[in-house]
Backbone as numpy.savetxt, mean C-alpha at the origin, in Angstrom:
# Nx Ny Nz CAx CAy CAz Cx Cy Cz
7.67 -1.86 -8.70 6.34 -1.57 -8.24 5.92 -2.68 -7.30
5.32 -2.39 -6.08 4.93 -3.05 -4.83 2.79 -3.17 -4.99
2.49 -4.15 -5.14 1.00 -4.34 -5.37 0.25 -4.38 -4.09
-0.70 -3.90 -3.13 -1.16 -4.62 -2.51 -2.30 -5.48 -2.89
-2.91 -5.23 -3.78 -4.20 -6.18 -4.35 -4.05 -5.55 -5.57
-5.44 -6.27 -6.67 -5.43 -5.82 -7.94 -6.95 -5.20 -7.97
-7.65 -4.23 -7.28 -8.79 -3.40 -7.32 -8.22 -2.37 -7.83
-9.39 -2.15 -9.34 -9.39 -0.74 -10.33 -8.26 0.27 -9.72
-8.51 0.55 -8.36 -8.61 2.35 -8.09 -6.62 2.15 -7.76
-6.15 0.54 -7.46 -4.77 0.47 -7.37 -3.73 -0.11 -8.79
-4.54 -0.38 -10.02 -3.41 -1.00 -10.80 -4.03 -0.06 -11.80
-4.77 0.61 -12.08 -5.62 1.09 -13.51 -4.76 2.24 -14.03
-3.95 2.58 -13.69 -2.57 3.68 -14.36 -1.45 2.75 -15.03
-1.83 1.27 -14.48 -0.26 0.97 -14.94 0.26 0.52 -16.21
-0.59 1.05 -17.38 -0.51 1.29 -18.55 0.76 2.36 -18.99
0.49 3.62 -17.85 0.82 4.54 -17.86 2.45 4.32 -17.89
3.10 3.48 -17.00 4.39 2.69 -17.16 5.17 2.61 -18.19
4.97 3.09 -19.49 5.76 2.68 -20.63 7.09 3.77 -20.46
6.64 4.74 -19.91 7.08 6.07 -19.96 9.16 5.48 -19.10
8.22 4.87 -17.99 9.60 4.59 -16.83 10.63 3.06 -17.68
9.53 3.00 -18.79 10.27 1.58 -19.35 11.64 2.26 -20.10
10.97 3.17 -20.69 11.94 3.92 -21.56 12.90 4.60 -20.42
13.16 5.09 -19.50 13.72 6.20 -18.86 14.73 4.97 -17.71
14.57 4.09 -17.79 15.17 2.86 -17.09 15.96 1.94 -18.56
15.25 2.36 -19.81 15.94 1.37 -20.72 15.99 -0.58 -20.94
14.83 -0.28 -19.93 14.52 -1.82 -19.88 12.87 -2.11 -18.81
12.96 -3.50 -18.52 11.57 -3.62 -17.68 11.77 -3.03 -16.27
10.42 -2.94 -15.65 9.89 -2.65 -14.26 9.74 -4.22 -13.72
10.44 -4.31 -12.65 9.88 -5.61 -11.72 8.79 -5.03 -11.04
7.44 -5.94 -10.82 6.05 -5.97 -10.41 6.40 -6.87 -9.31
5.96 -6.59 -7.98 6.24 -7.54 -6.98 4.53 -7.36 -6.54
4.31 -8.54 -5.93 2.40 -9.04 -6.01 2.99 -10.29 -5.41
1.33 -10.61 -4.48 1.10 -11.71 -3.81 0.84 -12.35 -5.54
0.21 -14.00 -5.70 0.24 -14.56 -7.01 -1.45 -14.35 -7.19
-2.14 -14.23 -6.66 -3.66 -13.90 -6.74 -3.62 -12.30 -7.81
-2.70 -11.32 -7.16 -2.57 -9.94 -7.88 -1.76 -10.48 -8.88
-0.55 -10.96 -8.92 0.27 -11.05 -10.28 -0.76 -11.85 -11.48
-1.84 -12.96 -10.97 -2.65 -13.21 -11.76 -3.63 -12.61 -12.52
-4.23 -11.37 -11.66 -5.18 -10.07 -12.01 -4.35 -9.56 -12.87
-2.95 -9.09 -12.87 -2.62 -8.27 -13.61 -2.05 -8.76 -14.98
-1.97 -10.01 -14.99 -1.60 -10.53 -15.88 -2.25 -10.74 -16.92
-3.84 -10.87 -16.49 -5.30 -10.95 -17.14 -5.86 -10.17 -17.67
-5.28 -8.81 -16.62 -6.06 -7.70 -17.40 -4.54 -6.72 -18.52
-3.54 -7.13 -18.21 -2.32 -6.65 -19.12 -1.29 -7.46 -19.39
-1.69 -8.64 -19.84 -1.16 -9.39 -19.69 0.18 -9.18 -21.60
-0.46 -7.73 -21.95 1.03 -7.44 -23.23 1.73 -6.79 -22.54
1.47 -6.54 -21.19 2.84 -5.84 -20.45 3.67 -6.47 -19.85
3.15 -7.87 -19.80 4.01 -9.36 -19.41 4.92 -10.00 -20.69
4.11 -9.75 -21.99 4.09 -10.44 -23.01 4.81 -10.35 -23.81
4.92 -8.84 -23.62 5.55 -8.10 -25.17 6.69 -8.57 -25.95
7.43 -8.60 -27.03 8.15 -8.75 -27.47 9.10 -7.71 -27.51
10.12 -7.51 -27.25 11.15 -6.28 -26.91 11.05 -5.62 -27.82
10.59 -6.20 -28.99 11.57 -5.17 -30.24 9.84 -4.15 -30.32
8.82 -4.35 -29.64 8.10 -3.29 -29.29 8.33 -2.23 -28.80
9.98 -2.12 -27.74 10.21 -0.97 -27.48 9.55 -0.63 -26.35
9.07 1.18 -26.86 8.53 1.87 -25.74 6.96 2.24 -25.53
6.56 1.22 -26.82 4.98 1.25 -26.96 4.16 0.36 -26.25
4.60 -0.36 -25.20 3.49 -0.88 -24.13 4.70 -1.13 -22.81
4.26 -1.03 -21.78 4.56 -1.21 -20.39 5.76 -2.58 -20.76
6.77 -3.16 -19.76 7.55 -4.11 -20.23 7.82 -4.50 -18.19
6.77 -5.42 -18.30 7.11 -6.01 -16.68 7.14 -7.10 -16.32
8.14 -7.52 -15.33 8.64 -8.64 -15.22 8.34 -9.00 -13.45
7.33 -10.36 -13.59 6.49 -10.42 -11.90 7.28 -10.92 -11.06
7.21 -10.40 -9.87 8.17 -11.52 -9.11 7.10 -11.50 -7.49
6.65 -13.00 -7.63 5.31 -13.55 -6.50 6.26 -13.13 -4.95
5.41 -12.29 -3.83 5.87 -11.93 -2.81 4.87 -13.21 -1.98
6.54 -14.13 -1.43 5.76 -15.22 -1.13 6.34 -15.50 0.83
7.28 -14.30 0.97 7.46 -13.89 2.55 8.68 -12.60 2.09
9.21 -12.26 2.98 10.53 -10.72 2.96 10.76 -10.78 1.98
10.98 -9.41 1.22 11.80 -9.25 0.10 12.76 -8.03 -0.09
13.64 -7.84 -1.65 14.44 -6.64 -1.20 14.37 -5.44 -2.06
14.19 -4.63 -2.02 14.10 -3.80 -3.00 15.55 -2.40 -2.51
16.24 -2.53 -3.36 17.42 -1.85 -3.12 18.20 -2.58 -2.07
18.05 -1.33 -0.78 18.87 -1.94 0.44 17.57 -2.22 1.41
16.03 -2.20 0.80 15.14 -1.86 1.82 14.60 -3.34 1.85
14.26 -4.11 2.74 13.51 -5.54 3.15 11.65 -5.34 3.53
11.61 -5.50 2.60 9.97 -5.23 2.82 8.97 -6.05 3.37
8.55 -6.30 4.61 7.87 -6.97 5.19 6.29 -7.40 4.95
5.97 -8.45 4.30 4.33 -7.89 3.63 3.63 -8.63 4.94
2.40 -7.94 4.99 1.74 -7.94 6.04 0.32 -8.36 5.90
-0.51 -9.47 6.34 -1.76 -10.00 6.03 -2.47 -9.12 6.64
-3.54 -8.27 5.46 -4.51 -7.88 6.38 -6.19 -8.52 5.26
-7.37 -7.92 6.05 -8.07 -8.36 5.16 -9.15 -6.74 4.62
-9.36 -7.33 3.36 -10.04 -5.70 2.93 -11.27 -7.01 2.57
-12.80 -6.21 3.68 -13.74 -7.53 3.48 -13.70 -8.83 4.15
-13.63 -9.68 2.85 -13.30 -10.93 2.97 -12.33 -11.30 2.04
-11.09 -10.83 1.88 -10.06 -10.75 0.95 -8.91 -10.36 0.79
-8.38 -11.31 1.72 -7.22 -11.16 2.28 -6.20 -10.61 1.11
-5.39 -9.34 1.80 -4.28 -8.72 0.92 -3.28 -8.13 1.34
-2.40 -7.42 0.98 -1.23 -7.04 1.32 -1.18 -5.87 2.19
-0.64 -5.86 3.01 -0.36 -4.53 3.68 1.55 -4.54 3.93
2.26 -3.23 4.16 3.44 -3.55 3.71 4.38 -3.14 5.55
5.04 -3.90 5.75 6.27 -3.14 6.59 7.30 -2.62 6.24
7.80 -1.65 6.38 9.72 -1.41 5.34 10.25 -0.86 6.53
11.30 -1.17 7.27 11.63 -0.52 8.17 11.16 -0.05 9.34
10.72 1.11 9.56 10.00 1.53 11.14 8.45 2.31 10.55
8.05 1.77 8.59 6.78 2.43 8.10 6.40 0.95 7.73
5.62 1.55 8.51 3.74 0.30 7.58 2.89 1.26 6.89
2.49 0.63 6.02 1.40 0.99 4.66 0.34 0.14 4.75
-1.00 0.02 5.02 -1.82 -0.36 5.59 -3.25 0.13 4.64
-3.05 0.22 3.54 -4.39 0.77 3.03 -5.61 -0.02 2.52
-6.73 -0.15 2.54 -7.73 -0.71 2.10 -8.46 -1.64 2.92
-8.34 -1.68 4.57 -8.09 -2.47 5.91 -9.16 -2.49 6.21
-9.73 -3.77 6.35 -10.99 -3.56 7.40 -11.02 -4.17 8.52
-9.70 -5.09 8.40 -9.53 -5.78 10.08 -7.79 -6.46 9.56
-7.59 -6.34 10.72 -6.14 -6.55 10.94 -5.98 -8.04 11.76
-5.22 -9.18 11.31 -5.74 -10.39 11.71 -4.70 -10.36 12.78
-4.80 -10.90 13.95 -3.76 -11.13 14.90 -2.64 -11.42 14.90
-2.28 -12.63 13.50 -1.24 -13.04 13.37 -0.23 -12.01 12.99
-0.92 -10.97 12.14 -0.24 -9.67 11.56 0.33 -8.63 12.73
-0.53 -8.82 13.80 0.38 -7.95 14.39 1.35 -7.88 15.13
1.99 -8.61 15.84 3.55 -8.59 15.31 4.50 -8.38 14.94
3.75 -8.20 13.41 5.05 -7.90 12.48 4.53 -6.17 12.31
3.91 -5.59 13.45 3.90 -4.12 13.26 4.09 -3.22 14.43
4.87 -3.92 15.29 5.34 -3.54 16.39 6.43 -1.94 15.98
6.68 -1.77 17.43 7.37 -0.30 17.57 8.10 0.35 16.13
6.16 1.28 15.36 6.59 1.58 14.74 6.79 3.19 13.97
7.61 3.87 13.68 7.84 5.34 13.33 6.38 5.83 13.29
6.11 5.18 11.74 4.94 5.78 11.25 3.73 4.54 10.47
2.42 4.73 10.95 1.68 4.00 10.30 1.01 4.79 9.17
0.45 4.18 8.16 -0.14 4.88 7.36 -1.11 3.83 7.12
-2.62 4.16 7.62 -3.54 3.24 7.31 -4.97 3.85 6.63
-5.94 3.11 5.88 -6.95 3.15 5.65 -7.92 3.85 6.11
-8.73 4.61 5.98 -9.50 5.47 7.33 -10.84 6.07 6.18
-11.92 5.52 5.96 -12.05 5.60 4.91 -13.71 6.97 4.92
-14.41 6.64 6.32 -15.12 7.56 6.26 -15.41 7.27 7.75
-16.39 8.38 8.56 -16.65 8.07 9.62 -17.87 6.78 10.03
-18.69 6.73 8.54 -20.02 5.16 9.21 -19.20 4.47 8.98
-19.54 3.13 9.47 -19.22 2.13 8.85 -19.27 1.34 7.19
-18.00 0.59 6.86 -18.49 0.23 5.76 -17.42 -1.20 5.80
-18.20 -2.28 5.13 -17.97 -3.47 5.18 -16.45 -3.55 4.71
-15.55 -3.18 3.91 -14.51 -3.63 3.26 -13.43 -2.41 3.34
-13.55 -1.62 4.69 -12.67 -0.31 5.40 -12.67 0.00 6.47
-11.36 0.12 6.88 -12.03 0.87 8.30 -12.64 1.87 8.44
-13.42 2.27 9.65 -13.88 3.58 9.34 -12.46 4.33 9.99
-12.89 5.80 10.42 -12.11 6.57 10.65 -11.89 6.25 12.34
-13.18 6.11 13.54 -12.70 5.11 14.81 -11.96 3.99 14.40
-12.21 2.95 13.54 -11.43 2.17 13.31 -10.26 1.72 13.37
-9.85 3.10 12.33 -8.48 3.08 11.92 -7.73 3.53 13.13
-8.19 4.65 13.84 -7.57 5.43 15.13 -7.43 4.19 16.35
-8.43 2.98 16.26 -8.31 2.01 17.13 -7.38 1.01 16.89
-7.28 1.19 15.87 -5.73 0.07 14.91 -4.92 1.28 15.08
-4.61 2.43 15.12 -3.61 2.84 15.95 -3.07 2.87 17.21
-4.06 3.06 18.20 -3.59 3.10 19.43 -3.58 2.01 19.70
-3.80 0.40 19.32 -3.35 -0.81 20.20 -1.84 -1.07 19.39
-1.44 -0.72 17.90 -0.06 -0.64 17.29 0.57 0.57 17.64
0.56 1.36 18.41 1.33 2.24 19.23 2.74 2.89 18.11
2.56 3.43 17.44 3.60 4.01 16.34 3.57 5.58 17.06
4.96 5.83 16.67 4.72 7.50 17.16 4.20 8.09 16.15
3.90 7.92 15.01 2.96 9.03 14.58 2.11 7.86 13.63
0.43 8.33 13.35 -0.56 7.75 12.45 -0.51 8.84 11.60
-0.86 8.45 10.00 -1.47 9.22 9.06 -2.47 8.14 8.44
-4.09 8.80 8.24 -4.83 8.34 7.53 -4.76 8.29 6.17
-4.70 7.37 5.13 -5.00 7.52 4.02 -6.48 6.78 3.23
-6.77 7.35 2.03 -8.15 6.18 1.53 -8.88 7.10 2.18
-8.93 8.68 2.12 -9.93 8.77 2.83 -11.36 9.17 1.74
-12.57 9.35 1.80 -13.39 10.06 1.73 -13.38 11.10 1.60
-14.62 12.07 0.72 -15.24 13.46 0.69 -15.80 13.82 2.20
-15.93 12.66 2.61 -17.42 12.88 3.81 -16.39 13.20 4.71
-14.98 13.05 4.95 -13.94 12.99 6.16 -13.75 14.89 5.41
-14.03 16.15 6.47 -13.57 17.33 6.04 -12.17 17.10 6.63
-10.78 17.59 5.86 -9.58 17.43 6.74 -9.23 18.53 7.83
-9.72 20.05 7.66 -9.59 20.46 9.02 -10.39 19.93 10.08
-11.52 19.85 9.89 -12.63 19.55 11.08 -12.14 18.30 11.79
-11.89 17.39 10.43 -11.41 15.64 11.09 -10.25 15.71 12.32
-8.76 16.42 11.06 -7.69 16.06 11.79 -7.94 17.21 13.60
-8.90 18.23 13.51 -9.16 18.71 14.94 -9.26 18.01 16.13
-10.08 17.14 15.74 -10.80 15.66 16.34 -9.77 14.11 16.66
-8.72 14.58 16.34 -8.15 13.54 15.92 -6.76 13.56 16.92
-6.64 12.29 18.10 -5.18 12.94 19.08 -4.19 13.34 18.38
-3.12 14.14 18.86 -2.08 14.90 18.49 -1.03 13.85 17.72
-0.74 12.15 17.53 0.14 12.03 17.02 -0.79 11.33 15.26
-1.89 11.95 15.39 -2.63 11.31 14.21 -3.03 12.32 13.16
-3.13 11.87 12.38 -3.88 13.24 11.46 -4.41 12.46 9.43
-5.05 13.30 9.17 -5.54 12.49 7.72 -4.43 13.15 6.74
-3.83 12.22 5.92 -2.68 12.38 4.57 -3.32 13.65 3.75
-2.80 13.78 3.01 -3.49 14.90 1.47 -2.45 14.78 0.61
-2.67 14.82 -0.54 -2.25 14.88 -1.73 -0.92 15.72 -1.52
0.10 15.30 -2.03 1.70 15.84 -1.90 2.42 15.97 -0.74
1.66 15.12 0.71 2.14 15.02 1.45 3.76 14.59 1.40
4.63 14.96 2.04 6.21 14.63 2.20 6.37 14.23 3.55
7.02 13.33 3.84 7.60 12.53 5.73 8.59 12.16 5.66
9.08 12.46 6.52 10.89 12.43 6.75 10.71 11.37 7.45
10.97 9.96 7.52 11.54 8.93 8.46 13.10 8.84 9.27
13.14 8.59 10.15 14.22 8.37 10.85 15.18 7.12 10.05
16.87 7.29 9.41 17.26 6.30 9.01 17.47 5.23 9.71
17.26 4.07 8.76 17.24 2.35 9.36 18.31 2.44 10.16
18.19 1.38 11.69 19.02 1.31 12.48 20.77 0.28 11.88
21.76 0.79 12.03 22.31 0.04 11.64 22.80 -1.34 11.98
């Protein structure tokens, strides 16, 4: 599991985890900046704790602090500073996809590391403004200066309708929905 921060609406299932403890036969590695591995440690900290011979009755995870690139399988995951607010957090690169959710400004140094890319998937959260998201111009403006061939919005709002929005929205952009599937192009060799 890949953290970008530790806000309710992103770690509050991960109770739910016991299930993959059992079906793996052992722990989940938790990868987190150390600010999130600290949140989560605080607020579940018997899913850090446990004693094995507990089994399959609480979550069983083992942290490992994302402190620059890391690997998960064959994939190198690029974490990416952005800030949600005033609170700086993770946004992710893997290949030719960035994951970008919870964004309300994208710091310079970050971009860079989000050059020529497949697909963005960013934050887009309603059309006013709101202090700790982009809005939906926002996000479309953090697309077109990161130039990806295709944007998908995620994080969105009730207030964003998805036919009316994605109408409005240039041809390589459009808002996510629930069970969305995307085929990426495989890593260059």
């Amino acid at each position: 599991m890949v953290f970008t921060h530790s806000h309710a609406d992103h770690i509050f299932g991960l109770d739910d985890l016991r299930r993959y403890n059992n079906l793996r036969h052992g722990t989940l590695p938790v990868h987190a900046d150390r600010g999130t591995l600290d949140d989560l440690h605080r607020i579940f900290g018997y899913a850090f704790d446990s004693p094995p011979e507990l089994g399959g009755g609480v979550p069983r995870l083992v942290p490992h602090e994302i402190v620059g690139p890391f690997t998960i399988g064959t994939q190198t995951w690029q974490p990416v500073p952005i800030l949600h607010g005033r609170r700086q957090i993770l946004g992710f690169r893997i290949g030719g996809f960035a994951y970008l959710t919870d964004c309300s400004h994208l710091p310079g140094s970050s971009k860079p590391l989000l050059g020529n890319l497949d697909l963005l998937v960013v934050g887009a959260l309603r059309d006013r403004p709101h202090p700790t998201h982009f809005s939906l111009d926002q996000a479309v403006t953090a697309a077109h200066d990161l130039a990806p061939a295709r944007a998908l919005f995620t994080h969105v709002s009730h207030e964003l309708p998805h036919v009316a929005t994605c109408a409005r929205l240039p041809a390589s952009m459009a808002l996510a929905y629930d069970g969305l599937s995307v085929e990426l192009p495989p890593p260059a060799a």
